[in-house]
C-alpha positions in Angstrom: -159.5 122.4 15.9 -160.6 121.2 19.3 -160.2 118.0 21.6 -163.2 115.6 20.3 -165.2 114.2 22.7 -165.7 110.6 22.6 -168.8 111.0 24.4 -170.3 113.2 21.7 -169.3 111.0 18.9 -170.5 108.1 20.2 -173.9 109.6 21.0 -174.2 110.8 16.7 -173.3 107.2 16.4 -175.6 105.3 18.6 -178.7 107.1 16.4 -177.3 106.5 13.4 -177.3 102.3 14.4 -180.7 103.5 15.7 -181.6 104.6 12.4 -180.0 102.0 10.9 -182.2 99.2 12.2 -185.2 100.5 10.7 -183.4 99.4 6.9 -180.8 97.0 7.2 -182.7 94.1 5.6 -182.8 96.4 2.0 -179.5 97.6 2.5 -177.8 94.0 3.4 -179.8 92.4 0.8 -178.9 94.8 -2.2 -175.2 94.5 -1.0 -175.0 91.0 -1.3 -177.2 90.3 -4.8 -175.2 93.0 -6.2 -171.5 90.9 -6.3 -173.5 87.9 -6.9 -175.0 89.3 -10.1 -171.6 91.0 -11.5 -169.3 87.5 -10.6 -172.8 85.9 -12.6 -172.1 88.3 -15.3 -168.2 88.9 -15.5 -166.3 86.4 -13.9 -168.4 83.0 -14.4 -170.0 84.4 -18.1 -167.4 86.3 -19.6 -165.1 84.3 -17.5 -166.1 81.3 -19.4 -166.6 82.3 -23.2 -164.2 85.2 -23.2 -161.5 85.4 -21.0 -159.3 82.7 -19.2 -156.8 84.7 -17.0 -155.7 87.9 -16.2 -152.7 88.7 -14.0 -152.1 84.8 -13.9 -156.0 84.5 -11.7 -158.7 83.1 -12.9 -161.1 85.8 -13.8 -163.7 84.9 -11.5 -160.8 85.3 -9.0 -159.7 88.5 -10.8 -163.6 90.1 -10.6 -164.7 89.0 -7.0 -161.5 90.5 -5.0 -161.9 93.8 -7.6 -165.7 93.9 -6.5 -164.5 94.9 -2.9 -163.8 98.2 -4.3 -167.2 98.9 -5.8 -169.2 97.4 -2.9 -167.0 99.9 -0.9 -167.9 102.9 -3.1 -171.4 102.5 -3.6 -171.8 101.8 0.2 -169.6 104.5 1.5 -170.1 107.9 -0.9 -174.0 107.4 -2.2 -175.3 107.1 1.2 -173.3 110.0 2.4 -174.3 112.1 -0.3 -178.0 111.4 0.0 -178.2 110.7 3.0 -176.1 114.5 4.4 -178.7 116.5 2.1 -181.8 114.7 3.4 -180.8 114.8 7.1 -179.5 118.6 6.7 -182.4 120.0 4.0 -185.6 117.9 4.6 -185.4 116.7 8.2 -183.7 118.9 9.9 -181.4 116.2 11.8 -178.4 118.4 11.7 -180.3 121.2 13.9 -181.5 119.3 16.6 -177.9 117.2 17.0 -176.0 120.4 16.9 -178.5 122.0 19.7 -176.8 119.5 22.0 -173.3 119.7 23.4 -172.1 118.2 19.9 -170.0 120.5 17.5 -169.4 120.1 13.3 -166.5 118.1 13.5 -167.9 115.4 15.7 -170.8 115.3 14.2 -169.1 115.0 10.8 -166.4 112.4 12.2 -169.1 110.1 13.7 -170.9 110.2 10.2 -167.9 109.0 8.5 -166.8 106.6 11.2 -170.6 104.6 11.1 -170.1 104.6 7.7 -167.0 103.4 7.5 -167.7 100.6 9.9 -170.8 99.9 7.8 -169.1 99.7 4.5 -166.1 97.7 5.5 -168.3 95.0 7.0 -170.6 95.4 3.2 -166.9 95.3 1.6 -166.5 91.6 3.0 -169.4 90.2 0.8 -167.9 90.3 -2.8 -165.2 87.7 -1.2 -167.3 85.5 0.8 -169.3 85.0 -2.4 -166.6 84.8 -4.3 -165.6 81.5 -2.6 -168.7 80.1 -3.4 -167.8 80.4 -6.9 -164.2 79.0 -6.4 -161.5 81.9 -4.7 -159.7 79.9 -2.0 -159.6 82.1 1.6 -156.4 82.8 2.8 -155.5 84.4 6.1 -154.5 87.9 4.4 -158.3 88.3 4.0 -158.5 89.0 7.5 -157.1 93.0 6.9 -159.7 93.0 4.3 -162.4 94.5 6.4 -159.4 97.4 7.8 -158.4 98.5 3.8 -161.8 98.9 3.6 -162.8 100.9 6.7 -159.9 103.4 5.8 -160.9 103.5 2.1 -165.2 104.2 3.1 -164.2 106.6 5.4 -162.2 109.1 2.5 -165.4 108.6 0.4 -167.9 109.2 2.9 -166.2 112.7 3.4 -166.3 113.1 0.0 -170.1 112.4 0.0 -169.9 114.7 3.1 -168.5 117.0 1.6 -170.2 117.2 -1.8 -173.9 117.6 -0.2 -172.3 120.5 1.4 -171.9 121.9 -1.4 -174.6 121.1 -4.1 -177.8 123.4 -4.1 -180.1 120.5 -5.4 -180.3 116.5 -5.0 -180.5 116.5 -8.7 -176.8 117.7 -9.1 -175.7 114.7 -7.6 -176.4 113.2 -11.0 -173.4 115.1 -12.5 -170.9 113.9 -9.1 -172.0 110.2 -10.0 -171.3 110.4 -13.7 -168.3 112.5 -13.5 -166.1 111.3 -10.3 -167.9 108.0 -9.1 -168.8 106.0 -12.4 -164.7 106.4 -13.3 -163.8 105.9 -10.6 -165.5 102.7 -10.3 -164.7 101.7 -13.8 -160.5 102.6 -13.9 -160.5 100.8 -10.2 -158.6 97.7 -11.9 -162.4 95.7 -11.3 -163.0 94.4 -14.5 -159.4 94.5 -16.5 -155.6 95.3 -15.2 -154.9 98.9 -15.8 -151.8 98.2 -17.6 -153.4 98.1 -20.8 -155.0 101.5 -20.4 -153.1 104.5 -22.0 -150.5 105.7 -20.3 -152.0 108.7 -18.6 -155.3 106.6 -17.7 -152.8 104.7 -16.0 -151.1 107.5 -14.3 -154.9 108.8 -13.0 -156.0 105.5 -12.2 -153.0 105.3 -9.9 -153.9 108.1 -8.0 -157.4 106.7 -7.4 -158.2 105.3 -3.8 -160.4 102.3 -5.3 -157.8 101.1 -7.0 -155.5 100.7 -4.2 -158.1 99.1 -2.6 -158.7 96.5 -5.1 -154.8 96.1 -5.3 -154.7 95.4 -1.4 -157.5 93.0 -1.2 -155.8 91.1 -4.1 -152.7 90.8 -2.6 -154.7 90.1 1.0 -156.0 86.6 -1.1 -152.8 85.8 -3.0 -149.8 87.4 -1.2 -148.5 90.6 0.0 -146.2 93.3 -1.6 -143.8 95.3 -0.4 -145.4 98.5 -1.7 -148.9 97.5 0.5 -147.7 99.3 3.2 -147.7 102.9 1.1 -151.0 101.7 -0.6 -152.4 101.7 2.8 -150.8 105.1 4.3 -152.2 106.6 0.9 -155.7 105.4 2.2 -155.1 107.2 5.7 -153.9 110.2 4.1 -156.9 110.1 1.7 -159.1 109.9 4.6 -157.4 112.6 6.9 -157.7 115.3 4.0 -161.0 114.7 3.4 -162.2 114.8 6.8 -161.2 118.1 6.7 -162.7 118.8 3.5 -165.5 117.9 4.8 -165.6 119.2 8.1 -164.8 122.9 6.4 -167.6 122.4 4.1 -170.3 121.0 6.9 -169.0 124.4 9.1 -169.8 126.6 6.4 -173.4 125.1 5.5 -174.7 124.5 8.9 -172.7 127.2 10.8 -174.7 131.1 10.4 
């Protein structure tokens, strides 16, 4: 592994905000009807005929810090996925960036690190919505956007790392049904995962989102002392797939 260039990674970048421009109105829009509709749904519907309290929150409270997590996901790996493939097998991105003095692993750190960037400013919108519907801010909210950086970076190498290694767009139909969809739904979003079985608990533990939801929870309500390892786990998360990724990216693009 050699030195990275700044210069090259921030050049990848700078067209990828570039790029970026052309969309953003879709993109911000979807990301901020999408916790509105689910707190509509979950926390103010089934909040109010169904369930009271959970964990000693309302469930509104409950739903819009868990909804970090999925605006994370869905913001972070899908657009890596799709957007890898389409840049590497229909538009031939990949070719003309590496024909400049930028190698693999920059070009695959400064995808991750956009998106990253992009996701943990999308990961803010479930909360400020929230408080329209009645979570109080505090000033943990403030590391909010950071837990979620570090946790969009890990899935954007997986999504990296995944259209490296699928032969068709359509087989990212059995990655979302397989790894994201339980992933989203054993995250803690929706319902504590104490009452799961015990080894959907022990799985759900070792899921990122769920430390992710856990962190932004205790970021509104009050720390823990465990939050510190909840957040190394995120960086260590991140760190081995980058190289996942990276090895994957070298392997498709590389002759």
């Amino acid at each position: 592994m050699r030195r990275l260039e700044p210069a090259a990674i921030g050049g990848v970048m700078s067209r990828e905000v570039a790029n970026f421009r052309t969309f953003w109105k879709a993109t911000t829009f979807s990301s901020v009807l999408e916790p509105v509709v689910y707190l509509l749904a979950f926390g103010l519907g089934l909040g109010a005929t169904v369930v009271d309290r959970v964990d000693g929150l309302e469930y509104v409270e409950f739903v819009g810090t868990g909804m970090v997590a999925t605006a994370v996901i869905f913001s972070s790996a899908l657009p890596a996925m799709f957007g890898t493939f389409v840049k590497h097998r229909f538009q031939n991105t990949y070719d003309a960036i590496l024909a400049a003095p930028v190698d693999v692993e920059e070009l695959v750190t400064a995808e991750m690190l956009f998106i990253g960037l992009r996701s943990g400013f999308f990961g803010c919108f479930p909360l400020l919505v929230s408080m329209i519907f009645g979570l109080d801010p505090s000033p943990g909210m403030l590391l909010v956007p950071f837990f979620c950086f570090f946790t969009a970076l890990g899935f954007a190498a997986f999504g990296i790392a995944v259209a490296a290694s699928v032969a068709k767009i359509d087989q990212f139909n059995y990655v979302t049904t397989l790894v994201i969809t339980p992933l989203f739904l054993v995250a803690g979003t929706f319902f504590p995962i104490d009452g799961l079985p015990q080894g959907v608990q022990v799985a759900a533990n070792a899921n990122p989102l769920h430390h992710l939801v856990e962190l932004v929870r205790h970021a509104s309500f009050g720390f823990e002392a465990t939050d510190l390892l909840r957040v190394l786990g995120l960086i260590v998360f991140a760190l081995v797939l980058w190289r996942v990724a990276v090895h994957r990216m070298e392997e498709r693009l590389i002759d």
